[in-house]
C-alpha positions in Angstrom: -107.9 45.2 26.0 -108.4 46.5 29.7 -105.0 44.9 30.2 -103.4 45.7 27.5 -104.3 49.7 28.5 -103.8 49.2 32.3 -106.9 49.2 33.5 -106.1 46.4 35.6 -109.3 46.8 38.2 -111.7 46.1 35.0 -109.5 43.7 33.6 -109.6 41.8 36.8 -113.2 41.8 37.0 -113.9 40.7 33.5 -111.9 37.4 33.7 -113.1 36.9 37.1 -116.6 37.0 35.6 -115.0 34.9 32.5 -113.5 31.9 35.1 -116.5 31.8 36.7 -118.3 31.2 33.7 -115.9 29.2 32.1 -116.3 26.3 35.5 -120.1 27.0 35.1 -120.0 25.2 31.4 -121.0 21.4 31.5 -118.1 21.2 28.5 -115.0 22.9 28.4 -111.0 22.2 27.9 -109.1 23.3 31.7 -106.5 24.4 29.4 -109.5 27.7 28.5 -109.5 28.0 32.2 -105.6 28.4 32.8 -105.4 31.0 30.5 -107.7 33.3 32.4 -105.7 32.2 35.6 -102.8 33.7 34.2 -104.0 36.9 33.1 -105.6 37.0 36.5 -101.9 36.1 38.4 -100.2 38.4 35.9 -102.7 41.3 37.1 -101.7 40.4 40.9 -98.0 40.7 40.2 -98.2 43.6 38.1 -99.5 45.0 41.0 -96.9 43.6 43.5 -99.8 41.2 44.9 -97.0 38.6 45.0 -99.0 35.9 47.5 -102.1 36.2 46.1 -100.6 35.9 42.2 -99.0 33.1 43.8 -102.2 31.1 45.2 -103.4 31.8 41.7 -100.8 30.1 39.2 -100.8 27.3 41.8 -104.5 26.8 41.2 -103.4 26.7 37.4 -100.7 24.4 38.2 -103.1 21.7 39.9 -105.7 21.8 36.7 -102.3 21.3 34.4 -101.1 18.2 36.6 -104.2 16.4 34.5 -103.4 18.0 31.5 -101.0 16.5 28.7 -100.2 19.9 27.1 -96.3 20.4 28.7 -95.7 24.0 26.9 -98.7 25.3 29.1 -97.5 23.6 32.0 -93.9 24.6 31.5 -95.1 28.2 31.3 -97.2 28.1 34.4 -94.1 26.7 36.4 -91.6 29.2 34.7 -94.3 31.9 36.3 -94.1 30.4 39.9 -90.2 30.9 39.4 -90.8 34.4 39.0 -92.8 34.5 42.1 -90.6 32.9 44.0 -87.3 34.9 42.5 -89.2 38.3 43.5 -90.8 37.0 47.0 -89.5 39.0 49.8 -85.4 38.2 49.9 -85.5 37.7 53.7 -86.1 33.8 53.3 -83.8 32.0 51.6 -85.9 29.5 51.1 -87.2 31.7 48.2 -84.7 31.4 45.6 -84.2 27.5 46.2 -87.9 27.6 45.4 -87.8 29.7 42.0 -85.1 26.9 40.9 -86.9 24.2 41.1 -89.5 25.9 39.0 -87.5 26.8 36.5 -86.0 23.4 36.1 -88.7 21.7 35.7 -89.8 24.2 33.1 -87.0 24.2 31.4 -87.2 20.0 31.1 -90.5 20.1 29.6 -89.5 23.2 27.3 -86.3 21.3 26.2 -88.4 18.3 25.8 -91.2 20.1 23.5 -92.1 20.1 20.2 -90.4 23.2 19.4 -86.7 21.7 21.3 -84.3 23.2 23.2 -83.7 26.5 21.1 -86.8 27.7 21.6 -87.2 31.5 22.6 -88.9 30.2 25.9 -86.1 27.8 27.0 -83.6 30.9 26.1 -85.8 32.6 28.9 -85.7 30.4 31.6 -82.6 30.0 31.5 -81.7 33.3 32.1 -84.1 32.9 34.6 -82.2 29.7 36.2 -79.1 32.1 35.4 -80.6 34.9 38.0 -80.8 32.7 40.7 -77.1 31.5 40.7 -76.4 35.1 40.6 -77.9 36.0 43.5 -77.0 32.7 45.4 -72.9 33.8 44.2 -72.5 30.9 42.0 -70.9 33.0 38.8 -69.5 30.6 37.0 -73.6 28.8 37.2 -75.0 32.1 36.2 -72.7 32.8 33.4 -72.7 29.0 31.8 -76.4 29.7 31.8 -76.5 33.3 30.1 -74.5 32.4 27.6 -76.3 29.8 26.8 -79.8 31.9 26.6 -77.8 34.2 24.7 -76.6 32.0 22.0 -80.3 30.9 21.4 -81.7 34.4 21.6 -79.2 35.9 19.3 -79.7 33.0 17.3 -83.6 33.3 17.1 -84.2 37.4 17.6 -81.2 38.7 15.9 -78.3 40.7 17.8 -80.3 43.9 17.8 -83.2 42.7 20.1 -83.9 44.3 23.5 -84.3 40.2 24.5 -80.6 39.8 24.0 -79.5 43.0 25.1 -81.0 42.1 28.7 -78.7 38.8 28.8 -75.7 41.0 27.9 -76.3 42.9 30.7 -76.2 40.2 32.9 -73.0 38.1 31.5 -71.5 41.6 31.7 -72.7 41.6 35.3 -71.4 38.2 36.0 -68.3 38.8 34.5 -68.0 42.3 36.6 -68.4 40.2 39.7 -65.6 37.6 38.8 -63.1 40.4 37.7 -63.0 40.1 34.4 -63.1 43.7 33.8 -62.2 43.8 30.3 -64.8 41.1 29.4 -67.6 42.8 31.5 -66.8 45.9 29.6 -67.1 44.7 25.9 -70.8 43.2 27.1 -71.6 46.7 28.4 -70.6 48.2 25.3 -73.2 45.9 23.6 -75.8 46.5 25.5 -75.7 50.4 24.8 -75.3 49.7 21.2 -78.0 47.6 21.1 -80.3 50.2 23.7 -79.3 53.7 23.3 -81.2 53.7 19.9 -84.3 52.0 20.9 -84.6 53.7 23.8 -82.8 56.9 24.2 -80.1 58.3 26.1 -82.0 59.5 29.1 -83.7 55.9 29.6 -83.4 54.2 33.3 -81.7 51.6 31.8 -78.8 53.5 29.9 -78.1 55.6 33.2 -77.2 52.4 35.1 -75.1 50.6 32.8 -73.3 54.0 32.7 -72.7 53.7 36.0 -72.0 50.0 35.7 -69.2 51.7 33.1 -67.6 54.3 34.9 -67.2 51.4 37.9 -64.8 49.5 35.8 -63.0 52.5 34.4 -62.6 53.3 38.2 -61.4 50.0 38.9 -59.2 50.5 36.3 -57.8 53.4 37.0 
């Protein structure tokens, strides 16, 4: 609840108090003390505490490598990749990192009980997708948004905030290779989709406005 209301100080405390209980216990599944390890590492990089949030989904990692339960241990990867992805750009070392997190997430995701068009595969492979954004590899990036979007519109309908955030970044991807035309009909989705769940003055709707009037200037 602390969490949930951003309270993050108390929050922190109470599953501090909880982990520490929880490794006190003469009987009691790892998997209860992962759980508490991610709210803890989700606290840290809420509040851009990137290395210690790190050291602390690590520690979850290590308790899963004896644990058969590969959604959990999928999860916790996919969470490293995000560390990774938002660690300090100055090392490329960084984003190699983040990919091999996600691909091994995504293995045991696809290899799951719920299969490969599971809302959570859809996400890490936009995840994957970010990553050979950033590295320049567009036609990587793309093959792998439109993938996540197939499964997202598929699973959350085409009026989901989910879906409208791949949109944006096929559009993006197609921007970036020139397809102008394409990148605009993806833009024009995402506002569709946005501008009524969130408003015309939202941070969001301002940039891919801008992202907009770019092509129209490109256009001339």
């Amino acid at each position: 609840l602390c969490m949930l209301r951003h309270k993050d100080a108390e929050a922190d405390e109470c599953f501090v108090r909880a982990l520490f209980l929880t490794r006190c216990a003469e009987k009691t599944s790892p998997v209860g003390a992962v759980a508490i390890l991610h709210n803890i590492g989700y606290i840290q990089y809420r509040n851009s505490e990137l290395e210690k949030s790190l050291r602390t989904f690590n520690e979850a990692l290590q308790i899963f490598r004896h644990v058969a339960d590969k959604i959990e241990l999928a999860a916790t990867l996919n969470c490293l990749g995000v560390i990774y992805f938002h660690l300090p750009k100055s090392d490329a070392s960084h984003a190699s990192r983040a990919m091999e997190y996600y691909v091994k997430a995504l293995h045991f995701r696809k290899h799951s009980r719920f299969g490969a068009d599971d809302k959570d595969v859809a996400t890490t492979l936009n995840n994957i997708g970010r990553v050979h954004y950033i590295k320049g590899e567009y036609d990587h990036a793309l093959a792998k948004y439109l993938e996540a979007l197939r499964i997202r519109r598929s699973l959350l309908g085409k009026d989901h905030l989910d879906v409208a955030a791949t949109v944006y970044n096929a559009g993006q991807t197609f921007h970036q290779q020139g397809e102008l035309d394409k990148a605009l009909k993806y833009y024009q989705e995402f506002m569709r989709i946005t501008v009524p769940k969130l408003g015309q003055n939202h941070r969001d709707v301002a940039i891919m406005l801008k992202c907009m009037a770019q092509i129209y200037h490109e256009q001339r």
